[in-house]
C-alpha positions as CSV (number, residue, x, y, z in Angstrom):
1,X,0.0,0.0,0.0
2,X,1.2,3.4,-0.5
3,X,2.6,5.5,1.8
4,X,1.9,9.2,3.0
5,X,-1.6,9.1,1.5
6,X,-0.9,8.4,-1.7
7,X,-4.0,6.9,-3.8
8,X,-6.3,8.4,-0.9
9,X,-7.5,5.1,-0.2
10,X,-8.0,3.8,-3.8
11,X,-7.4,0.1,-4.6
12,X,-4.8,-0.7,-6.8
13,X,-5.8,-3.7,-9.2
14,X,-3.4,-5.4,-11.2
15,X,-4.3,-8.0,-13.6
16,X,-3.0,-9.3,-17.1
17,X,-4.9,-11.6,-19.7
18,X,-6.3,-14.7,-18.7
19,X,-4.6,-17.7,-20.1
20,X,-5.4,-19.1,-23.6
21,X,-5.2,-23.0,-24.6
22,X,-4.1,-21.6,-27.8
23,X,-0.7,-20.0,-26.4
24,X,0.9,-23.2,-24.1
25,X,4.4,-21.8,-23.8
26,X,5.9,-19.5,-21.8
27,X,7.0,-17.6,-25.1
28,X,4.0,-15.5,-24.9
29,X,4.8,-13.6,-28.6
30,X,1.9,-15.1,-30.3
31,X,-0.5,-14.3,-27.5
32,X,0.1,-10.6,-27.9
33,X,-0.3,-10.7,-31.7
34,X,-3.5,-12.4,-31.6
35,X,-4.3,-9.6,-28.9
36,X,-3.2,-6.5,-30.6
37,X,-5.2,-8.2,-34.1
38,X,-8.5,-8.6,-31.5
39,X,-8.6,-4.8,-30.5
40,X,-8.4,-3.4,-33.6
41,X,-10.2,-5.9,-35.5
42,X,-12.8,-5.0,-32.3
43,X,-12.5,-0.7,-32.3
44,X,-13.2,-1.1,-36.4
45,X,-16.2,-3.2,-35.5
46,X,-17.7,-1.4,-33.0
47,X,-15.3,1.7,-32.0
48,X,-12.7,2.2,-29.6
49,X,-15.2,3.1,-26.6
50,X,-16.9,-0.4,-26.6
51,X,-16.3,-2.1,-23.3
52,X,-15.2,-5.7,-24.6
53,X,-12.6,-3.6,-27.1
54,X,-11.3,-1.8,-23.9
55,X,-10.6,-5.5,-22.5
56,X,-8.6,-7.0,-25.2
57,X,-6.4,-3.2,-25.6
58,X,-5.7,-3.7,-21.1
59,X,-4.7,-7.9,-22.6
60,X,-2.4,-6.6,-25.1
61,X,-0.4,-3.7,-23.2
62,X,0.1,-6.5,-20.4
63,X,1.4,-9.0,-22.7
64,X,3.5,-6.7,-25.6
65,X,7.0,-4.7,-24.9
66,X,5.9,-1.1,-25.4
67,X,8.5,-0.9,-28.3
68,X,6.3,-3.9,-30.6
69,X,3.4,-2.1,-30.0
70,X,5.1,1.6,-31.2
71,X,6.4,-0.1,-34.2
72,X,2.9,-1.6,-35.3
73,X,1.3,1.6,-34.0
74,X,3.4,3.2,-36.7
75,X,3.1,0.5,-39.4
76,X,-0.7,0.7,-38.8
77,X,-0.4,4.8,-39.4
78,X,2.0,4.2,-42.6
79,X,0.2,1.7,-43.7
80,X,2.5,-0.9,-44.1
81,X,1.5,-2.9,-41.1
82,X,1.9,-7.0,-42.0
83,X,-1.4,-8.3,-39.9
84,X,-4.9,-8.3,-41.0
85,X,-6.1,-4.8,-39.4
């Protein structure tokens, strides 16, 4: 808990994706793939404010190094990004 009154109380919840059959190993590069795909497949679908979309974006920042997910961010904007988004 955090000191000096930090947080004023609130409840800190951490929490990453709940496991998959699909992604066995402890090499979790294929998990965060299929994440990232799921979100935006998900915000074109039914827009980045949609509650289920919201879930699979927290699963995908939990499981992808920051740098992956700039890189895509930027393919994405470029258009030169490799997945099916």
């Amino acid at each position: 808990m955090a000191e000096d009154g930090e947080n004023d109380g609130m409840e800190i919840k951490l929490e990453t994706a709940p496991h998959d059959p699909r992604f066995q190993t402890t090499n979790q590069a294929k998990h965060c793939w299929s994440r990232y795909i799921e979100y935006h497949a998900c915000v074109k679908q039914k827009g980045e404010e949609d509650s289920e979309c919201q879930k699979f974006k927290r699963w995908y920042k939990s499981l992808c190094p920051n740098e992956w997910l700039e890189n895509w961010d930027e393919q994405r904007a470029s258009g030169t990004f490799p997945g099916p988004v």
